[in-house]
Structures are given as C-alpha cells and as structure tokens.
NUTORNU-91698 format. One record per residue (C-alpha): x, z, y. Coordinates in steps of 0.02 Angstrom, whole numbers, plus 32768, in hexadecimal, padded with zeros to 4 digits. Last residue first. Layout:
<nodes>
XZY
...
</nodes>
This chain:
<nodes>
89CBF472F723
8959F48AF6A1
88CEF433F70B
8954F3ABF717
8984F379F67C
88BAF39DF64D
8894F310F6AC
8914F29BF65F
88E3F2B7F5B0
8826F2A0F5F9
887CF1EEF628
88C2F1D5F580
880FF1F3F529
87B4F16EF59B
8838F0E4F56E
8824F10AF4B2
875FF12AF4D4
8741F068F53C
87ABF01AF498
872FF06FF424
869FF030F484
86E6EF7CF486
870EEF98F3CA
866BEFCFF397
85F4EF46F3FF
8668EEADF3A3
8629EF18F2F4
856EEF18F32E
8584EE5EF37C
84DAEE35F309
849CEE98F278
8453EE1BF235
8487EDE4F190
849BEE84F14D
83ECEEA7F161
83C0EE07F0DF
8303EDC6F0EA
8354ED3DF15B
83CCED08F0DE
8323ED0EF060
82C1EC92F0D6
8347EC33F0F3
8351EC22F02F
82A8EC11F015
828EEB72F08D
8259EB7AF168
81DDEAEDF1B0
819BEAA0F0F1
80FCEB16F108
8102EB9DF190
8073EC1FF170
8088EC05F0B8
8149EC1FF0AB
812EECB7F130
80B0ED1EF0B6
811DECF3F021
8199ED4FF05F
8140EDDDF0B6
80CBEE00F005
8154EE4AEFAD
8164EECDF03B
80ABEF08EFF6
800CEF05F078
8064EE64F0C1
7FC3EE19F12E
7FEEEE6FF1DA
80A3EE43F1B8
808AED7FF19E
8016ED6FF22E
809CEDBFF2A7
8126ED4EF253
80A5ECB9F274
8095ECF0F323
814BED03F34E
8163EC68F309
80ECEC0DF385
8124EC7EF417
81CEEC32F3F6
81B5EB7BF3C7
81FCEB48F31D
828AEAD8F313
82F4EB2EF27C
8352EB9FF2FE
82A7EBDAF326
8276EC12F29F
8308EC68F256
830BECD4F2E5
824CED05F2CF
827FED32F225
8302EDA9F26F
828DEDF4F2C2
821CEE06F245
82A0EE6AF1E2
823BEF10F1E6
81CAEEB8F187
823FEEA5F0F7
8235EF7BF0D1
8295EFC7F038
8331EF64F069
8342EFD2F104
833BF063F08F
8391F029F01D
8429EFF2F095
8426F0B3F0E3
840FF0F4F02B
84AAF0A8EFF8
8506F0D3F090
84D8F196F061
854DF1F4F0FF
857BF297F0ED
8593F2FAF199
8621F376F19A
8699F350F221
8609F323F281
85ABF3BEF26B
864EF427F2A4
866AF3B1F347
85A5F3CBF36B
85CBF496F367
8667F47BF3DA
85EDF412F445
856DF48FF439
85F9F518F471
863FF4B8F516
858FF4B7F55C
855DF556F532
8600F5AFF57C
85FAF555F60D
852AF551F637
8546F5FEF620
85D2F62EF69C
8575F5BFF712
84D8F5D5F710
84D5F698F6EF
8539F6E8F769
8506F661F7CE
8451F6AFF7D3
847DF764F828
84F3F6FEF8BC
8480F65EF8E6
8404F6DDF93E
8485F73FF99C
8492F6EBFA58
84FCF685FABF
8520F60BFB37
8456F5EDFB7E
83E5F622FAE2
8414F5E4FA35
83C8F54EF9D3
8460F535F951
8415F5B9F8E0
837BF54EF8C6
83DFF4C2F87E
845FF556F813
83A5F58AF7DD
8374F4D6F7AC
8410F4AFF751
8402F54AF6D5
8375F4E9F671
83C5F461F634
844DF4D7F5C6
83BEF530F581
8385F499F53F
842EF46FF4F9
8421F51CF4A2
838FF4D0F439
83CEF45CF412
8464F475F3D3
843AF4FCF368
83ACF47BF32D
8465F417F2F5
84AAF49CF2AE
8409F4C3F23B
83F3F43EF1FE
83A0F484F156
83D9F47AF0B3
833AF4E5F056
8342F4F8EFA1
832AF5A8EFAE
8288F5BFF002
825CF656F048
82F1F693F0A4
8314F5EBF0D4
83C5F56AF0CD
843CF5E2F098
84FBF5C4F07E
8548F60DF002
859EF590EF7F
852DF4F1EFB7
8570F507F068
852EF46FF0BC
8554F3DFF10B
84F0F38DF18E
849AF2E5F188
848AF236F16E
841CF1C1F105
83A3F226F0CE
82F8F1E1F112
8266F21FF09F
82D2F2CBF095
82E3F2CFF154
839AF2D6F17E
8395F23CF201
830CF299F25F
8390F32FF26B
843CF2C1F27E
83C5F25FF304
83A3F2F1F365
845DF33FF358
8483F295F3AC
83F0F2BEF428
842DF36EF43C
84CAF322F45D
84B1F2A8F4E9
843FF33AF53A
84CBF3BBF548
8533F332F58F
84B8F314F636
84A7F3D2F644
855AF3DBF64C
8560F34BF6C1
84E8F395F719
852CF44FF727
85B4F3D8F78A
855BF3A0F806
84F7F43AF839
85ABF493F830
85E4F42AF8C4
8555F413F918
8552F4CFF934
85D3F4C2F9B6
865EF53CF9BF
8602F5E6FA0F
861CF633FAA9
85EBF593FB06
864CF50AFAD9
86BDF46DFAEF
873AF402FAAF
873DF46EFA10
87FFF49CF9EB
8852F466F941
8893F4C3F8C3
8925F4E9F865
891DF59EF885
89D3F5A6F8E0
898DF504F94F
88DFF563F967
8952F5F0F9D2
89B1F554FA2A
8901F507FA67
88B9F5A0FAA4
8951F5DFFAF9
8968F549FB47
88CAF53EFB8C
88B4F5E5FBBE
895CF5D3FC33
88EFF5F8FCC6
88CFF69BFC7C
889CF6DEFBE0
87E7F719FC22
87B4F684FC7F
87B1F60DFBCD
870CF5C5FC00
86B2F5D2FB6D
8627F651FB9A
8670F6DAFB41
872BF6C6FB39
879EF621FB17
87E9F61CFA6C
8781F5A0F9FA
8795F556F956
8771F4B0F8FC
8781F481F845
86E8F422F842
8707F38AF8C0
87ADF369F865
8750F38FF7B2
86C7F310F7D5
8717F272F7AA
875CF292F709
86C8F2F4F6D1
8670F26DF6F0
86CFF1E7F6A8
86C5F253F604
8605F253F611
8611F19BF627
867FF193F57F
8611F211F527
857FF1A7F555
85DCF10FF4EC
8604F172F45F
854BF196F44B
851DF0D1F461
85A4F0B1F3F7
855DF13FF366
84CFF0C0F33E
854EF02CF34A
85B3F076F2BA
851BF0ABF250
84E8F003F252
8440EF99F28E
83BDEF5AF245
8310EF25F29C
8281EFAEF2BA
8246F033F231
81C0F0A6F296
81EBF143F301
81C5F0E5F39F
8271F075F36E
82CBF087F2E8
8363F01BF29F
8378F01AF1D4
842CF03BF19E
84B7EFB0F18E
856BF004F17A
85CDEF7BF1F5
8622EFF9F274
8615F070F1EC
86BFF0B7F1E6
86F4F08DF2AD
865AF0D2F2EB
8656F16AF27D
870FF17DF2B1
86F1F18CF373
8664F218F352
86CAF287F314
875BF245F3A7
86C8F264F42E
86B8F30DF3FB
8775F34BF3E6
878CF2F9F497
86F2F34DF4C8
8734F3F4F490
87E1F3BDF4DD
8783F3AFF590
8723F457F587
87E0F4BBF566
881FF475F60D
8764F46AF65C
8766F52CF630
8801F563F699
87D9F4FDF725
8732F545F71B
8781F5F5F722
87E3F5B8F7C3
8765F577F811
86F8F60CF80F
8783F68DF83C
8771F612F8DB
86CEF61BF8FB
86C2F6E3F8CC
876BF711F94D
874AF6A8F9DE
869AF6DDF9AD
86BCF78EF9D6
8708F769FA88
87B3F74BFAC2
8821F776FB65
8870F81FFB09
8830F828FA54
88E2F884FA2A
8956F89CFADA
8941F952FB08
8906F99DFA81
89ABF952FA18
8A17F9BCFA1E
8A14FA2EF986
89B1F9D3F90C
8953FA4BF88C
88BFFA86F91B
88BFF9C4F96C
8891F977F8C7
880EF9FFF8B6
87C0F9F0F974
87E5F930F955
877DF914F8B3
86F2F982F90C
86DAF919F9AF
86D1F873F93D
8650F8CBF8C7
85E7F906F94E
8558F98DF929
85EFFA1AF964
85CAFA92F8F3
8586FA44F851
8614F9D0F89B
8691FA5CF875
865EFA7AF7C2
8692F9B7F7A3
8728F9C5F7F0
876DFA4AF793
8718FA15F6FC
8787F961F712
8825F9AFF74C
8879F9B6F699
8847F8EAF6A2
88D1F8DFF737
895DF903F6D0
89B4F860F6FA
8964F853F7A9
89BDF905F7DE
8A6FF8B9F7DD
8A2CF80DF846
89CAF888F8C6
8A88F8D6F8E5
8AD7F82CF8FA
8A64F803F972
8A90F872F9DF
8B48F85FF9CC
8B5AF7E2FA34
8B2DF839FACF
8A82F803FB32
8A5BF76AFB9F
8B0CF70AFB8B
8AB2F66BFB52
8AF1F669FAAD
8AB7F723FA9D
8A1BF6DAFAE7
89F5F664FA54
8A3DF6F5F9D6
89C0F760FA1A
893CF6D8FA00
896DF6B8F955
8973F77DF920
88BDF77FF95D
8893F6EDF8F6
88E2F72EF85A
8883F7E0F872
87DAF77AF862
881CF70DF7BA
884FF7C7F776
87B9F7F6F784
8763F75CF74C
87E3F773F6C4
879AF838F69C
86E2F7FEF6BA
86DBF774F63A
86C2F6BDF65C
8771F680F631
8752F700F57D
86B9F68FF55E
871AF5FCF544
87A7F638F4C5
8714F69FF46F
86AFF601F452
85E7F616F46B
8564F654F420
852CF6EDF3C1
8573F79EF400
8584F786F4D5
8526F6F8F4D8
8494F748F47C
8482F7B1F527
8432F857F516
84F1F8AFF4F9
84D5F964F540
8552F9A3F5C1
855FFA6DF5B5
859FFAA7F669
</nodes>
C-alpha cells in the first residue's frame, strides 16, 4: 500500500520528539502495552501462566516490524483492534487463548490514549516551562522600561514593558494550574468490556482493571460505557485551546508592536540569509509570530468535533473514532510546537527602549490621566478636572499646545512644574514594578509544582 503524505503536519510543523508519541508504530506499541498489562494483571491473579505475558513483552520490542502486517490485515478484517491481535497472535505462540480475552477495542484505544498523552504532557510541560521562563525575564528586565499603553488601538496612559508581559506571565500561571489539575482526571484508562460492566473478566474484573492501569501508571475512570468519558478530553483540548489563544495574542502584540510607525519590539531576523518577500527585499516580516497564529486558530477549531464526538448513541458507537484521530494527536503536536516556536521568538526579540520612551514622549495627551491625577490632589473636584483635561485635548492640535492648554483652563489651581511632573510618563507608571515581582513570585512557585508533575508522569 503506497501512503501519500497530504498532511503539512507530517513535513512542516511540529516537533519530531512530539509527533513520534502520536505516530502509528508507538500507538502500536502503546496498544500491545495494554494487552501485556492485563495479562500480567491476571498472571498476578493466577488466571493464565506466567509466562504469557512474558512472551507478548519479547514481541512488543520489535513490534514496529509488525506494523504492514497489521495494517494489510485490517484492509481485511475492517477492524484495527481485531487485526493487531490476528498478527500478534500469528508470531506469539500461546497466546490465542488468553490475548484480548475479557476486553474490548476501546479498553485497548482509551487507554493507548492515555498513555501517549502522558507521554506528551511530560515533554508539553517543559515547553511551557521554557515559555513562561522567556517571558519571566522580560518582566524582570523591563519591569520599569516605560512604553506608551494602548487601548482601542489608540495611545492610552503609560505603562512598562515588564507589566505588559505580567499580564501574559500571569495566564501562563493559570494555564499551568490547569494543567496541574487536569492531568489526574486526564490520564485515565479503562479495562472492563463493551458496555462497561467488567462481566467478561470475571468477578475479579475490578481488580484486574485496577492492577493492569497500576503497571501503566494510570488511573481507572469511576465509570463508563465502552468508552472513558469524553469529558475528560473535552476539558483538556480546552486548556490547550485556552493556551493557544494566550500566545497568538502575545505573538499579536509582537506583530502590531513591529509595525514600522511603532517599532518598539519585535522579532529577530536573519540579516545573512534570511528572506523577508520574494518581491521585496527589504522586507523583515513577523513571520513566526503570524505562524503562530494562524496555527493557534487551527488549534480552536478541533474542540468542536472532539464536543460533537462526545454525543454517541446508547454505550457505544463509531462517530467520535474517525475525528479523534485528528483532534487529539493534532491539537498535541500543534499546541506544544507554537509554544516551542513562541520560546524561539522570545529568545530573539530586540527591544528599542529608546524608541518606547520617545514614543510615549512624542504624545502629552496621552498623559491626561495623569493630569486629571494632579488635579485633584491639588483640590480640584473630579468631574470638574476631568472636564478641563477633556477641553484641553480637544483644543491641542500640536502636543505643544496641551501644556499651555491646561495652565489656561485652570489659572493659579495647578503651576508649571506640576504641570511638567505630570507631563512626565515615567512618573506614572504606578505599582508596575510591585505588579512584576508578585507575578514573578506566583511563576517561581508555579514552575516547581509543574517540576513536581512531571516527577510523577515520568514515573
């Protein structure tokens, strides 16, 4: 059978280290570890000799020579459970009689599932340790480089660079959390037959179930059908989803923060070969960042499938099966890959503080708020400075005019010099740095417990 690569997943994006967990010879091998599990439940049990499992353990090892094998006999079969086991049980003498015995295919899928998302949430978790350090050192750097705030696209009150990348710090932390808390309801499998009630493995199902998850590392869902519960994967595409957006808008802000009439931040580039058009040379686009993007949308849009897939009829059927072959494995490698790619355009953003303090110099009516401040402090009402700060703008066709503007509007009620303090970005920025080091104190903590969680996902 000639397999054609369609998929730009397969040649363009993602990390090989990820994409490998998601490939068919380890979900292969993921499949044949659950069967050797359960016979090595039972063999604990007494069910079946110990040496059974013992000859499915030989066969695992090589078990990506019996990938075409297996793949030819489902073109027969039309069942790719019923075909691993007709091969497996052709090159393993002995075991007909106890492989598969008591399960169903999605004991096997659900499980082989959990086991390859174990395997990426171990490497996902250091990528967004990598991530949230990148952005960790921005914030500590520039907790008190002054740049102009925005707000509805227009210039708004100053803030800092090191605040700006708080609030992104901060959603990594929550994301974090999540990931922290979902993993135990995540990494879930089930052994008990085709309608979930466990009736083919005896009245020791239980323990059989519960002691062949043990080996994986798992833990059992409380209860299903022949499937572990949808819920579970629903939740966790989420968070995935939920991340892919927090860095398509950072990769957002990096773009509208590159704009030639902005320049304050952006991504390096490759002046020795690097190309930024094919028609116009002295282009240095973004182009990481729209990556980003652009596969973050992507990302968003394989939760409403794996939603629709969790709508099945009665205790089983196969509508979820054809579109989790793509939801999950993809959302995975995606997800883990535009956070590598974010790690690489923070590692190599330039950042122009001179420009970021001339350009909030460039414009005193963006500090009307801090001239309403001033105001009041000095005894005058609130809505009545507001109003004269309001007046002042509308008439200050050149920033030289904003000054003088407020001096007439108020008489003797604020002098020069408060005026000009209050003129000053660097003057008020506020609790920006204080806001910094409580974020960066909520990361060090966050950071040691992911080191925790993937302690025991390794384990």
């Amino acid at each position: 059978m000639v397999i054609v690569e369609i998929s730009p997943i397969d040649y363009r994006y993602g990390r090989v280290e990820v994409k490998t967990i998601f490939s068919q010879e380890n979900r292969l091998k993921m499949m044949l570890l659950v069967e050797h599990a359960v016979l090595e439940a039972k063999a604990e049990f007494g069910f079946l000799p110990k040496k059974v499992p013992d000859t499915l353990k030989r066969l695992i090892s090589s078990s990506s020579s019996l990938l075409g094998e297996i793949n030819q006999e489902e073109m027969k079969t039309k069942h790719d459970i019923m075909a691993m086991i007709n091969v497996v049980n052709k090159h393993s003498k002995g075991l007909g009689d106890y492989l598969h015995a008591g399960m169903t295919s999605n004991d096997v899928n659900d499980t082989a599932t959990a086991l390859q998302l174990k395997s990426f949430l171990f490497l996902y978790v250091d990528t967004i340790k990598q991530l949230c350090q990148k952005i960790s050192i921005i914030v500590k750097d520039h907790s008190s480089s002054v740049m102009m705030g925005r707000t509805h696209g227009q210039h708004a009150s100053p803030v800092t660079l090191g605040l700006k990348m708080a609030v992104f710090l901060g959603e990594m932390n929550r994301h974090a959390d999540r990931l922290i808390q979902v993993y135990p309801r995540l990494l879930v499998g089930k052994i008990r037959g085709p309608v979930g009630t466990g009736a083919g493995l005896g009245p020791r199902a239980l323990e059989i179930e519960e002691q062949s998850l043990t080996i994986l590392g798992l833990q059992v869902e409380e209860n299903s059908t022949q499937l572990v519960g949808r819920d579970r994967y629903i939740e966790f595409l989420s968070i995935l989803l939920n991340i892919s957006a927090t860095i398509e808008r950072l990769a957002t802000e990096i773009r509208n923060l590159q704009r030639p009439e902005i320049a304050e931040i952006g991504e390096g580039f490759d002046k020795k070969s690097q190309v930024g058009s094919s028609s116009m040379p002295s282009k240095m686009n973004p182009i990481t960042s729209e990556n980003i993007c652009s596969l973050a949308r992507l990302i968003r849009g394989f939760l409403t499938p794996e939603i629709e897939g969790s709508i099945l009829w009665h205790e089983r059927d196969l509508t979820n099966s054809a579109l989790e072959r793509f939801t999950i494995p993809y959302s995975c490698v995606l997800s883990d890959y535009i956070a590598a790619k974010m790690c690489e355009v923070l590692g190599n953003l330039w950042i122009d503080e001179k420009r970021m303090l001339k350009n909030t110099l460039s414009d005193p009516i963006s500090m009307s708020e801090s001239v309403v401040y001033t105001l009041t402090v000095n005894g005058v009402p609130r809505n009545e400075a507001h109003e004269i700060v309001r007046k002042a703008s509308m008439q200050s066709l050149e920033p030289g005019d904003f000054a003088g503007n407020i001096l007439k509007l108020t008489g003797n009620k604020i002098t020069p010099a408060q005026i000009k303090d209050a003129l000053n970005p660097v003057n008020f920025i506020g609790s920006s740095s204080e806001i910094c080091k409580r974020t960066l104190k909520r990361n060090s903590k966050i950071m040691h417990d992911l080191d925790k969680m993937r302690e025991v996902l390794v384990s």
